[in-house]
C-alpha positions as CSV (number, residue, x, y, z in Angstrom):
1,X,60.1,116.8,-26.8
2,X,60.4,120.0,-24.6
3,X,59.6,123.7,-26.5
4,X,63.2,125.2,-27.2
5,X,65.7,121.7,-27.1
6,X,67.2,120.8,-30.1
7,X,67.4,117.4,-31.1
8,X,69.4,115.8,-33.7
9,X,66.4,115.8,-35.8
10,X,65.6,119.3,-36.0
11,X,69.2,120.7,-36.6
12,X,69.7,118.1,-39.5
13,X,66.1,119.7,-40.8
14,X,67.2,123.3,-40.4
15,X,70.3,122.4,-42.3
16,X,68.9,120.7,-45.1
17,X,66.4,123.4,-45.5
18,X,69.2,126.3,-45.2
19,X,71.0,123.8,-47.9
20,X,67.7,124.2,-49.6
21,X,67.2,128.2,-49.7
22,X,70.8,128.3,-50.5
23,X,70.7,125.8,-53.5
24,X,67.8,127.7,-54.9
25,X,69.3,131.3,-54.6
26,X,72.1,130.3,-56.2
27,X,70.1,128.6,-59.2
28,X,68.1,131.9,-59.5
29,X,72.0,133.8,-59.9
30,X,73.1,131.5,-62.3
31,X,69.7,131.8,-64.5
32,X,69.7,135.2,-64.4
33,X,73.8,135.7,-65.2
34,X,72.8,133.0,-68.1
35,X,70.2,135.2,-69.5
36,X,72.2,138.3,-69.3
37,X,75.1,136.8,-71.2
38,X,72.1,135.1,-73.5
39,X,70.3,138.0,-74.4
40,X,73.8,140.5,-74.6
41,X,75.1,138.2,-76.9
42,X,72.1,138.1,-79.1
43,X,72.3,141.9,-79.5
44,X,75.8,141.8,-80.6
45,X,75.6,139.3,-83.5
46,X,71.9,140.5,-85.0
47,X,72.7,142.9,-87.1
48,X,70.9,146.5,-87.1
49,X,68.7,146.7,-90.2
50,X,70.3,149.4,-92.8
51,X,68.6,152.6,-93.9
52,X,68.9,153.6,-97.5
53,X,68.5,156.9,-98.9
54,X,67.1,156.6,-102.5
55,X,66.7,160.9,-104.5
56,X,66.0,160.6,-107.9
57,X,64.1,163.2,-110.5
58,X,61.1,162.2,-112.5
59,X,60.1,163.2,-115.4
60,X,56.8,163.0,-117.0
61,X,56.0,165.2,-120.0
62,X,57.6,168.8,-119.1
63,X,56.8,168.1,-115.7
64,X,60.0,167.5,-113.0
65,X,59.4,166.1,-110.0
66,X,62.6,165.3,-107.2
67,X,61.5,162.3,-105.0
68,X,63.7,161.4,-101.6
69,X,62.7,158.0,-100.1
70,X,64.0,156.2,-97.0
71,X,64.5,152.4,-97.5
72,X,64.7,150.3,-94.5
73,X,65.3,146.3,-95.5
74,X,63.6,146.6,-99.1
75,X,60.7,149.0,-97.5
76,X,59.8,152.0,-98.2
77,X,59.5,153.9,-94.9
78,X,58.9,157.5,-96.4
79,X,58.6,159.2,-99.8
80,X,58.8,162.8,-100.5
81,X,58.2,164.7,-104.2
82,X,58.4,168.1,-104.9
83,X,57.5,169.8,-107.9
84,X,61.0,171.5,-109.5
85,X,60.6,174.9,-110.6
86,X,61.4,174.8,-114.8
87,X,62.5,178.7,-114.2
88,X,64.8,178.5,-111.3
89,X,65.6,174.9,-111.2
90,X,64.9,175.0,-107.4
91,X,62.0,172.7,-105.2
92,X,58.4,174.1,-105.2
C-alpha cells in the first residue's frame, strides 16, 4: 500500500470512526440536556424551607423580658431578649 492512496479499507475506517466521534458527542448533548432538565426540575418541586417569626413577652417575677426568635423548619436559628423598661414600657 503506497503513503497517500486510499483504499476501501481506510475510508470505511475513517467513517466509522467519524460515526464514532459523532455518536459520542451527541451522547455527551443529550446527558447534559437530561441533567439540565433533571436538576431544573428538582428545584421547582422542592420546596423552600419557611422562616417563622416567633415575639413573645416573658415574664418572671416583675421582671419583662420581649424575645424575637427566627424559626426555620422547627429550628431555632436566632433568639433575641431585651429587658423592657417597667417606666417607659420601651426595650432596654
Amino acid at each position: 500500500m503506497k503513503r497517500g492512496s486510499w483504499s476501501v479499507e481506510s475510508t470505511i475506517g475513517l467513517v466509522f470512526t467519524i460515526g464514532l466521534v459523532f455518536t459520542i458527542v451527541i451522547a455527551v448533548i443529550v446527558a447534559m440536556v437530561l441533567a439540565v432538565i433533571g436538576l431544573t426540575a428538582y428545584a421547582v418541586t422542592t420546596p423552600a424551607p419557611e422562616q417563622t417569626i416567633i415575639q413573645r413577652v416573658e415574664t418572671t417575677g416583675d421582671v419583662k423580658r420581649l424575645c424575637i426568635e427566627a424559626r426555620t423548619n422547627n429550628r431555632i436559628d436566632a433568639m433575641s431578649c431585651q429587658l423592657i423598661d417597667p417606666h417607659t414600657g420601651g426595650v432596654k
